[in-house]
C-alpha positions as CSV (number, residue, x, y, z in Angstrom):
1,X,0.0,0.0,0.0
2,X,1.4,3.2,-0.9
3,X,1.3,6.3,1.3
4,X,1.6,9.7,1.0
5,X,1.4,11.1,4.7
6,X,2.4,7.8,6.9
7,X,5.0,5.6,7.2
8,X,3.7,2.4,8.5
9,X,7.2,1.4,9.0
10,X,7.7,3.3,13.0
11,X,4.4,1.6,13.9
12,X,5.0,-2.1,12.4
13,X,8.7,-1.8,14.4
14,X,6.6,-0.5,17.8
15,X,4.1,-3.5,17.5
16,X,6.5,-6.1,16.6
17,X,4.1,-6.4,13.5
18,X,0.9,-7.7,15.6
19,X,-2.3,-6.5,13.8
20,X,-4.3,-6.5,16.4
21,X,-1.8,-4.0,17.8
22,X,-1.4,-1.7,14.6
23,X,-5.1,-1.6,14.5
24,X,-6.0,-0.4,18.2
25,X,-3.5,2.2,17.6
26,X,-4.6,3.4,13.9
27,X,-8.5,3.6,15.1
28,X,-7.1,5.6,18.5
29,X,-4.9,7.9,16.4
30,X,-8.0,8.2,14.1
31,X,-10.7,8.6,16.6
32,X,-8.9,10.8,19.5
33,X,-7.0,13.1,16.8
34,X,-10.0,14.9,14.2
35,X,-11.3,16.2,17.8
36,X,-8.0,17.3,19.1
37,X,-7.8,19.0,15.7
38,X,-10.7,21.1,16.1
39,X,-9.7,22.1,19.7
40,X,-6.4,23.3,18.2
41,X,-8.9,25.0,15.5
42,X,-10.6,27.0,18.2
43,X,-7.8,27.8,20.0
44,X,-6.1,29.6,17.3
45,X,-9.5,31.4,15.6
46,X,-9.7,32.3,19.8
47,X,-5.9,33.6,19.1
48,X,-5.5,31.7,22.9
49,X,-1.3,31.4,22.3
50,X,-0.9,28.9,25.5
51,X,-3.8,26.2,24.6
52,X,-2.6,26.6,20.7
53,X,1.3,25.3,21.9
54,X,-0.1,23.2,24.5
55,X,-2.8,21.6,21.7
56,X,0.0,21.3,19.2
57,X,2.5,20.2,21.9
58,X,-0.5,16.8,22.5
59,X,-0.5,15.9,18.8
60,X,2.6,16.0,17.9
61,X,3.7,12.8,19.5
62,X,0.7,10.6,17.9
63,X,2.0,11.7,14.8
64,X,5.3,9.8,15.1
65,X,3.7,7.0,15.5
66,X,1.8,7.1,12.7
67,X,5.3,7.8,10.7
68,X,3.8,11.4,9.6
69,X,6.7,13.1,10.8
70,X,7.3,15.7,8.1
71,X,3.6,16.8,10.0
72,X,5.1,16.4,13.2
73,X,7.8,19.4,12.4
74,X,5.0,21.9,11.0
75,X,3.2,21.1,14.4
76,X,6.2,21.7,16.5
77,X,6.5,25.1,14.3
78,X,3.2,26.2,14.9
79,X,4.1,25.2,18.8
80,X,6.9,27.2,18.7
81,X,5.3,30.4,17.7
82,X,3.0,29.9,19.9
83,X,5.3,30.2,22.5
84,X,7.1,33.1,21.2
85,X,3.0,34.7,20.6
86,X,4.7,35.5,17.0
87,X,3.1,35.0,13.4
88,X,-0.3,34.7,13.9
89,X,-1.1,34.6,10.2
90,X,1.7,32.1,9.5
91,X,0.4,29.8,12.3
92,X,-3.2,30.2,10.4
93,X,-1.7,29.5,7.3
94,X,1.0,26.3,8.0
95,X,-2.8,25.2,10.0
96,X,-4.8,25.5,7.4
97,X,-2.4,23.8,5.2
98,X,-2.0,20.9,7.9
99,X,-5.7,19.9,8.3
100,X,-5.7,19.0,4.2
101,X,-2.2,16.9,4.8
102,X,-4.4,15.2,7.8
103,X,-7.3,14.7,5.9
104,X,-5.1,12.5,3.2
105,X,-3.6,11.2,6.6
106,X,-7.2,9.9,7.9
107,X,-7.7,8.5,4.4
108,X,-4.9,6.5,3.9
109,X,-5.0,4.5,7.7
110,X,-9.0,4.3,6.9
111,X,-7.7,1.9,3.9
112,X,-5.2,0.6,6.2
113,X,-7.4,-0.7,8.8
114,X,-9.4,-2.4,5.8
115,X,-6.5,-4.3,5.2
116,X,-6.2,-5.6,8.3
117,X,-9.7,-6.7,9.2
């Protein structure tokens, strides 16, 4: 299967290959993360600088598991000026740009968790 967001290849090393494994994480990545999304959402329309690094600080982590670590570094950049309360129309636009990548994300572990039923 060929992805253009994850890299399967962290998680499969983390799980020791187990399926059953793989697939609780994938559906807790994709069931815990679109939420955590929009509460990042809110916080920067809300222009709120600490929940912003704080919400981006969260997701970051989840996003190394699901090998989407080009992702990971935008989120630790939009962390980062939120902790420096710099660039608001830069976080705004690396955001905006970063729900589409997630949106390809969610798509491509939805087939992935087809596979493995």
């Amino acid at each position: 299967m060929n992805f253009k967001e994850a890299n399967m290849r962290y998680l499969m090393d983390l799980s020791g290959g187990e399926p059953s494994i793989i697939r609780e994480m994938v559906q807790l990545f994709v069931i815990q993360t679109p939420g955590h999304l929009e509460q990042l959402a809110g916080f920067i329309e809300n222009r709120d600088w600490e929940n912003i690094r704080s919400m981006a600080h969260h997701i970051k982590p989840t996003l190394s598991y699901m090998g989407a670590e080009d992702m990971r570094i935008v989120l630790q950049k939009i962390e980062r000026m939120a902790e420096e309360k710099r660039d608001y129309e830069q976080v705004v636009s690396e955001f905006s740009l970063l729900r589409q990548r997630f949106q390809v994300l969610f798509e491509e572990l939805g087939a992935y968790l087809a596979t493995l039923k």
